[in-house]
N, C-alpha and C positions, 0 to 999 in steps of 0.2 A: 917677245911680242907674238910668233909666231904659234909658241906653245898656249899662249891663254887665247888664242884665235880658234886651235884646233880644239883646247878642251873646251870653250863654246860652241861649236858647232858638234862635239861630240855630245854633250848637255843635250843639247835643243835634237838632236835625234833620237833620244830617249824617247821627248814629249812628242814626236813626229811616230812614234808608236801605236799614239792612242787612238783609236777610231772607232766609228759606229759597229765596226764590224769587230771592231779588237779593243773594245772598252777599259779590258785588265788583264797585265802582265805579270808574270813570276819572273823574278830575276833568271832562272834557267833557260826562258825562253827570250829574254831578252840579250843574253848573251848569247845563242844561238841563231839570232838574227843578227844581233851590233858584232859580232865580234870580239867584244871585250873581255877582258880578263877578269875573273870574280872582283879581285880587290878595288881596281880599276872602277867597275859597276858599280858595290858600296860606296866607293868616295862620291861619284857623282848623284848614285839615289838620296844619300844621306845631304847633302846640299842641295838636290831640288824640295825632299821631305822639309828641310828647316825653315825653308822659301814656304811650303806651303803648297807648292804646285804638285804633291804627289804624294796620298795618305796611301797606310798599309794596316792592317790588319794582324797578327798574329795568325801562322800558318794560313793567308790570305796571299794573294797579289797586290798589285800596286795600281790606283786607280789616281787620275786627275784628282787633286786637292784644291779647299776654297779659294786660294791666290787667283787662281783661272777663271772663278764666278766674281771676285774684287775684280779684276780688271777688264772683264765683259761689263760689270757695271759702270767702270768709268772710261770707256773707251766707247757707250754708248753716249755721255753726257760729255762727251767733250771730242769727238770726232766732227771736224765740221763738215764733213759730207755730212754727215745724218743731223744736224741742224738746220744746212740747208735746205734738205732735201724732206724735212717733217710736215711744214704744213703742206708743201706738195701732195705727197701721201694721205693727207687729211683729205683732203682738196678733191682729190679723185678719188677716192672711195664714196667722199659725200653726192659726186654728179656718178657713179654708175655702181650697180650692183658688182662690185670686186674684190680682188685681193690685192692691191701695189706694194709693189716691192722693191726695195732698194739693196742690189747686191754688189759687193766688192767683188774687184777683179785681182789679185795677186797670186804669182809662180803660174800655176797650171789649175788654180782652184777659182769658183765660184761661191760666193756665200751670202748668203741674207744677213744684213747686218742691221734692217729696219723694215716694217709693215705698218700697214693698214687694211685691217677688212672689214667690210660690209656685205658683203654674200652675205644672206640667209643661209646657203647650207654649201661653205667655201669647199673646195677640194683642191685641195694641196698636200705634195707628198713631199717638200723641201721648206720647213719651218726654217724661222732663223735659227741662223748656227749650223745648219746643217747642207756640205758641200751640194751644188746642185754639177750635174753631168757636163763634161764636153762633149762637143761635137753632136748634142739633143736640145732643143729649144731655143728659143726666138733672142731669151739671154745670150747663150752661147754665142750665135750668129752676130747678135750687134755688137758686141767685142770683138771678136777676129773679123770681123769685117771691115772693123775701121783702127785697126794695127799697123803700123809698118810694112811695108809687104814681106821684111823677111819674116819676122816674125809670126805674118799671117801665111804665109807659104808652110813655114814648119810646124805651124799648130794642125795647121789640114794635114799635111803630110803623116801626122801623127796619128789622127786623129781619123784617120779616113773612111775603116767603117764603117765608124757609127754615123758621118755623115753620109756616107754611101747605102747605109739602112733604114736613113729617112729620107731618102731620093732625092738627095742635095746634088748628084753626079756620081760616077761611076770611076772618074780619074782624080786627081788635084786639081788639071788643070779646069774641069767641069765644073769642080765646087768652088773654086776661085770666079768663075764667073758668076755663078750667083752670089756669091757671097759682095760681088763688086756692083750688083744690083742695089741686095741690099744698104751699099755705103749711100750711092747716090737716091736713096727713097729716104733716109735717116730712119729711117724703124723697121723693124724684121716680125714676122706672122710664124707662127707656127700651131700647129692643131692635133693636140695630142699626142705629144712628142715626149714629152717629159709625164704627164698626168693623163690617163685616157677620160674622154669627154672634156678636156679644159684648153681651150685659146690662150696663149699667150703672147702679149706682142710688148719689142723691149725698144727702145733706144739707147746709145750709148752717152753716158756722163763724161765728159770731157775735160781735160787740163788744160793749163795755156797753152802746153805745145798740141795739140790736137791729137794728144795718143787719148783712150779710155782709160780713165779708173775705176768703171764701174757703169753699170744700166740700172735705168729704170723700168720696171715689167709692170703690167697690169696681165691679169689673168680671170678669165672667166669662164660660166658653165656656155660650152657649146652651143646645148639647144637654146640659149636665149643671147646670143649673141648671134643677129643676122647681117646681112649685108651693109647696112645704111648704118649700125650701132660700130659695124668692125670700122668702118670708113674714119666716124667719130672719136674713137678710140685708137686708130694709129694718127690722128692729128694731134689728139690731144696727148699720146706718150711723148710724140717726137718735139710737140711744144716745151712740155714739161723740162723734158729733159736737156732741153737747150739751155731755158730759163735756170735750170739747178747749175749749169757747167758754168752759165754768163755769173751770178749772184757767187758760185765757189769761187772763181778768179778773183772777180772784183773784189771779194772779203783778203785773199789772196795780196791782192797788189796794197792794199789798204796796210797791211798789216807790216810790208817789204818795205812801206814808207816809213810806218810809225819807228820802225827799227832800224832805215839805215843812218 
């Protein structure tokens, strides 16, 4: 049991390779990184290649394969956060010129996993699919904000100067206080943190036990987002987002009935 545990998590560190910044690998440098032995590498390329999750080229490297775009397409139709949370995103893009976004929270990563926008001329440099930063933007904060405290102690802890270089606090202990602000307002502000010229303010989506799995963001252009519209728009994320956490449970409990 223990060896088909280690050669799945060997597997899945191959695909833990791929990135915006590291698109495509040679088996030479993946070995140079993983550690693995040639033969070792072809057993596991050659079973992710037949899956699909990794085409190759002759005298090429090895790039993510269609399996990866199959299961983004059905992990957006059948995810029920992003069911929940669809007409929402309709909803508030149709009441304000924006982008809404709905991003997952999982390990240490942020991602868009649904949109909507209505800008006329959006500015956004984190599409779906594409991780967005810790410890940078309104997302960030309303997740570790409303974490466990250990959990939220060691994400700061980690993460400290990039909140220390958008003037969250200078210590832990400083950025825990605001960060303890933001729990009791239910939505977090930030202005040009992540995108320059763009507001974005998030709340966090919640499970029954009241950890996050996820925020709701709306983002907009600076200059036409003033004082009486931002007021507006953290009422109406922090509404939203409530609404999306109450409707995923309730579908939740619904479901815990039909099956026990």
């Amino acid at each position: 049991m223990s060896s088909v545990s280690s050669s799945g998590a060997r597997i899945l560190a191959i695909l833990d390779l791929f990135s915006q910044a590291s698109p495509e690998w040679t088996p030479d440098g993946m070995m140079a990184q993983l550690g693995y032995s040639r033969p070792t590498l072809y057993r596991y390329l050659k079973t992710l290649k037949d899956a699909g999750f990794l085409v190759s080229l002759p005298q090429a490297g090895y790039t993510l394969g269609p399996r990866v775009t199959e299961l983004d397409f059905l992990m957006e139709r059948s995810d029920p956060l992003i069911r929940a949370a669809a007409p929402h995103l309709t909803r508030l893009a149709a009441t304000f010129p924006c982008s809404a976004f709905l991003v997952r929270w999982y390990g240490h990563r942020l991602l868009c996993v649904a949109s909507e926008v209505s800008a006329p001329s959006p500015k956004s440099s984190y599409p779906r699919g594409r991780p967005m930063p810790m410890g940078r933007g309104a997302i960030s904060r309303a997740i570790i904000a409303n974490l466990p405290r250990g959990g939220r102690e060691a994400l700061v802890a980690e993460f400290l100067p990039e909140f220390r270089a958008v003037g969250l606090g200078a210590s832990v202990a400083q950025v825990l206080e605001t960060l303890a602000q933001v729990r009791r307002d239910g939505v977090a502000v930030a202005r040009g943190e992540v995108t320059p010229g763009v507001v974005g303010v998030a709340a966090p989506v919640m499970a029954a036990d009241r950890v996050p799995i996820a925020a709701l963001c709306m983002t907009s252009d600076e200059r036409e987002t003033g004082d009486d519209r931002l007021v507006a728009i953290r009422d109406e994320v922090r509404d939203t987002a409530t609404a999306i956490s109450t409707e995923l449970n309730k579908a939740a409990v619904a479901c815990d009935a039909v099956t026990a």
